[in-house]
N, C-alpha and C positions, 0 to 999 in steps of 0.2 A: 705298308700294305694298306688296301682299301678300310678293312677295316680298324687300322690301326686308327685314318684318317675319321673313319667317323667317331671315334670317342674322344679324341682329343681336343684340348679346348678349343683349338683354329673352328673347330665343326661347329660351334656354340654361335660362334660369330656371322653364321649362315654364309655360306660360301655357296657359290652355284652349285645348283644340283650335277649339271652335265657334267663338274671335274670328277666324279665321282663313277663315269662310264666306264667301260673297258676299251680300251683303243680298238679298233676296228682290224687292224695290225696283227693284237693280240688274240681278239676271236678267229679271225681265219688263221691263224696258228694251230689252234688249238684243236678247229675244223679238222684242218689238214693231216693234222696226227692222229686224230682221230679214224679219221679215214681212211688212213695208212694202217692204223691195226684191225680193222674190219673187213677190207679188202684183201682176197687172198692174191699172191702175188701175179699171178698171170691173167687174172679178168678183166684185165685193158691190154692183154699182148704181152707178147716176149720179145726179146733181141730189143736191137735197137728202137726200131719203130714203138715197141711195146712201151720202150721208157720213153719216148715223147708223147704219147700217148696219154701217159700218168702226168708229165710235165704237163701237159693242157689241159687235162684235169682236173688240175689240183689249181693252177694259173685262175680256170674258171669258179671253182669255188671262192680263192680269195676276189675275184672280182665279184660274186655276188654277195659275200657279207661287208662289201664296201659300196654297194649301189645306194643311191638315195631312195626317197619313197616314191611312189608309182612309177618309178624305173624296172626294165623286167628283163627276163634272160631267154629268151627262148632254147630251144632241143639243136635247134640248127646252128646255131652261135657255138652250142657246147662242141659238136662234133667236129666242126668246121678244124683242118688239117689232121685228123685222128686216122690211121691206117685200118681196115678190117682184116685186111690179108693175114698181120699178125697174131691174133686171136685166136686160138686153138680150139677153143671151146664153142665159136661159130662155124666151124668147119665140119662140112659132114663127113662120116665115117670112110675112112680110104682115099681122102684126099688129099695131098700134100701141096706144105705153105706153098711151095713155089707156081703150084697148078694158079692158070689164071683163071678167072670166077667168069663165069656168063653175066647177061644181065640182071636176067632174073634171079640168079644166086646173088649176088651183091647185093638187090634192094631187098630181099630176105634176110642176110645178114643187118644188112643196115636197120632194117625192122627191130630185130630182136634188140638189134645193141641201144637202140634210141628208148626200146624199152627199159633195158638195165640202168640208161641213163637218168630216166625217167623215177625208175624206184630209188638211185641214189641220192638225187636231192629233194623227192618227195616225200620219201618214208624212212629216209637216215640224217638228211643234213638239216634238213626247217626242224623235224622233233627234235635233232640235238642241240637246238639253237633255240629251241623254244624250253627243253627243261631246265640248262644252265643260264638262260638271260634272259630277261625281259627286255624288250625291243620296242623303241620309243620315239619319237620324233619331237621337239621341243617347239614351245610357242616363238621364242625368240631365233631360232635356225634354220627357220624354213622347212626342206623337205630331206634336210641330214636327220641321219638315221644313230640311236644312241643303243649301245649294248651295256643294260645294268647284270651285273650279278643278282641271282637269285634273293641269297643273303644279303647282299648290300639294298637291292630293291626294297627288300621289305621293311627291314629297318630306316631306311629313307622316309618310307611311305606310310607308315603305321600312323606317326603321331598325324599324319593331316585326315588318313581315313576316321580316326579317332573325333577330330574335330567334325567331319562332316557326321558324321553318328551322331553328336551332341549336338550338335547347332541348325545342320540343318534337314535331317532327314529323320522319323520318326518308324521306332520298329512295329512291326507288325508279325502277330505269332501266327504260324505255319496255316492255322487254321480260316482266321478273318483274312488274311492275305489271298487263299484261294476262294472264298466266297467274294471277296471283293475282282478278282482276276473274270472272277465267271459270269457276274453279274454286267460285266460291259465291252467290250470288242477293244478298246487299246490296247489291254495287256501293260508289259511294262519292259523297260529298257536298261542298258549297262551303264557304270560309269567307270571313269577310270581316268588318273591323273596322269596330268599332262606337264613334265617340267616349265618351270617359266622363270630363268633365274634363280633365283634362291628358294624361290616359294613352290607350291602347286596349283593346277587352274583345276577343278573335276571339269569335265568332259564326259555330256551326253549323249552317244547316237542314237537319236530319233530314226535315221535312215536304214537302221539294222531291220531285218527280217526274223522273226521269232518261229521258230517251227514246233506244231503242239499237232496232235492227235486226233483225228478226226475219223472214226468208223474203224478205228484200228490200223489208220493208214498214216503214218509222219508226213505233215505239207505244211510249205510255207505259206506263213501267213503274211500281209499286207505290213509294209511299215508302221511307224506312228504318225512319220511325215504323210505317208500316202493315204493315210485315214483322216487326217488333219485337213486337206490340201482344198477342198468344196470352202471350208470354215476359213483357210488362208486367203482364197480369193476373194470371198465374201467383205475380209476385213481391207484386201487390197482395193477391192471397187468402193468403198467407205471410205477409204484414204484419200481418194480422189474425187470424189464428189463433197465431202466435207475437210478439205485438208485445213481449212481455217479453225477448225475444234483441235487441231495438235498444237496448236502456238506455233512453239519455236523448235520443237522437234524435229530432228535428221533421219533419216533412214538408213541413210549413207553416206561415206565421203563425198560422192560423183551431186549431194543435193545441194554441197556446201556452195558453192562457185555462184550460183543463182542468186543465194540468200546476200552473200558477199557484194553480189556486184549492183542489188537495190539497194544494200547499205549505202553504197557508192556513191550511186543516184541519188538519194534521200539527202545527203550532206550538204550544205548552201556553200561552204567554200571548204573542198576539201585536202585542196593545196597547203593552205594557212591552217589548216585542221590537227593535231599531233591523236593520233588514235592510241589506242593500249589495248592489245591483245593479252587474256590471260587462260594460259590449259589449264585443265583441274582434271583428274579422275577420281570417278565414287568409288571407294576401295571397297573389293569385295561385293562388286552392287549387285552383278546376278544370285550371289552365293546369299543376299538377306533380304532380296525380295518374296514376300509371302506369296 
């Protein structure tokens, strides 16, 4: 078991965080049973149509706890080959399945049912997916998506928030925290670990939107990015009019190519020349800059 895997000494030896996911396999399983005992048995149809009905139901759910990140599912994808005719409970009173629908009964039907559609993976499938797993994306996989257990999550993640408590973040008691909050328009931001192999990166969104109280009314407030952004460009037209005060500083991969190719230039014979390229990484360098 998962958590057989985290006590044992193999775990000591830091083994990827991501072997420690639940297969994506096993969440839409678990979905789908789910979902089968909260469902009363005729609220997608009866008879035949009814049970393909549930078959593309359930088909759609395991296709969305297997989607990558900013992949989406729309309402129209869900229904798509789904029968209304079958449905008992969209049917108005005295009508029988076999009656055919008008227009305008059908896109009524269709309405209501896109709405049920709508509460089942809004307000039963994402909270049940959000109480049992925390759901993750890794620096090293791109835009695949990882399903941790609750328990295995935390126990994962304890000993590096522990470190970030001691190393690099400093507490502040309930009270200097809100006079400090009040006293300037940033406000302050989430963090939250991001698998990277064996280790953890924190990860800040700046881009987050904070919503606080104003006259008794909840509204969002401005990022940190979006309050920052006068100050970013300020430093970006500084960039370019003094780029000779950065040295040998990058911004980006796409600045390397330039630097490279007046190296090139520069060399009196660079055929007969033998170069030596050496990578380095500052370990931990955003996490110990002051």
């Amino acid at each position: 078991t998962q958590h057989d895997l985290l006590t044992s000494p193999h775990y000591q030896s830091s083994p990827p965080i991501v072997g420690f996911a639940t297969p994506a396999a096993n969440v839409s399983a678990f979905c789908q049973s789910a979902m089968r005992k909260l469902l009363p048995r005729d609220a997608l149809g009866t008879g035949c149509d009814g049970i393909r009905n549930h078959s593309n139901f359930m088909a759609c759910i395991d296709r969305f706890i297997r989607m990558r990140r900013f992949e989406s599912l729309s309402l129209h994808e869900v229904v798509q080959g789904m029968k209304l005719a079958c449905v008992p409970w969209l049917r108005p009173p005295g009508i029988e399945k076999s009656a055919k629908m008008s227009q305008s009964d059908y896109r009524k039907r269709l309405e209501i049912f896109l709405e049920l559609l709508y509460y089942l993976f809004d307000s039963l499938l994402i909270p049940l997916v959000r109480s049992n797993f925390y759901v993750t994306e890794s620096s090293t996989h791109r835009n695949q998506l990882f399903y941790f257990r609750q328990d295995v999550w935390r126990k994962l993640s304890e000993p590096s928030l522990t470190v970030l408590k001691i190393k690099m973040f400093e507490e502040l008691k309930p009270h200097p925290a809100t006079r400090l909050l009040n006293s300037r328009s940033l406000g302050f931001s989430h963090v939250r670990l991001l698998p990277k192999n064996n280790t953890f990166r924190p990860i800040i969104n700046l881009k987050r939107r904070a919503m606080k109280k104003s006259g008794g009314v909840v509204v969002l407030e401005q990022s940190i990015n979006k309050k920052l952004e006068p100050v970013f460009h300020t430093l970006n037209y500084e960039k370019s009019r003094q780029s000779a005060k950065l040295g040998s500083a990058l911004f980006s991969v796409g600045e390397l190519h330039d630097r490279l190719r007046n190296l090139k230039r520069g060399l009196i014979s660079p055929d007969n020349q033998q170069l030596y390229f050496v990578k380095v990484d500052v370990q931990t360098c955003f996490d110990t800059i002051p």
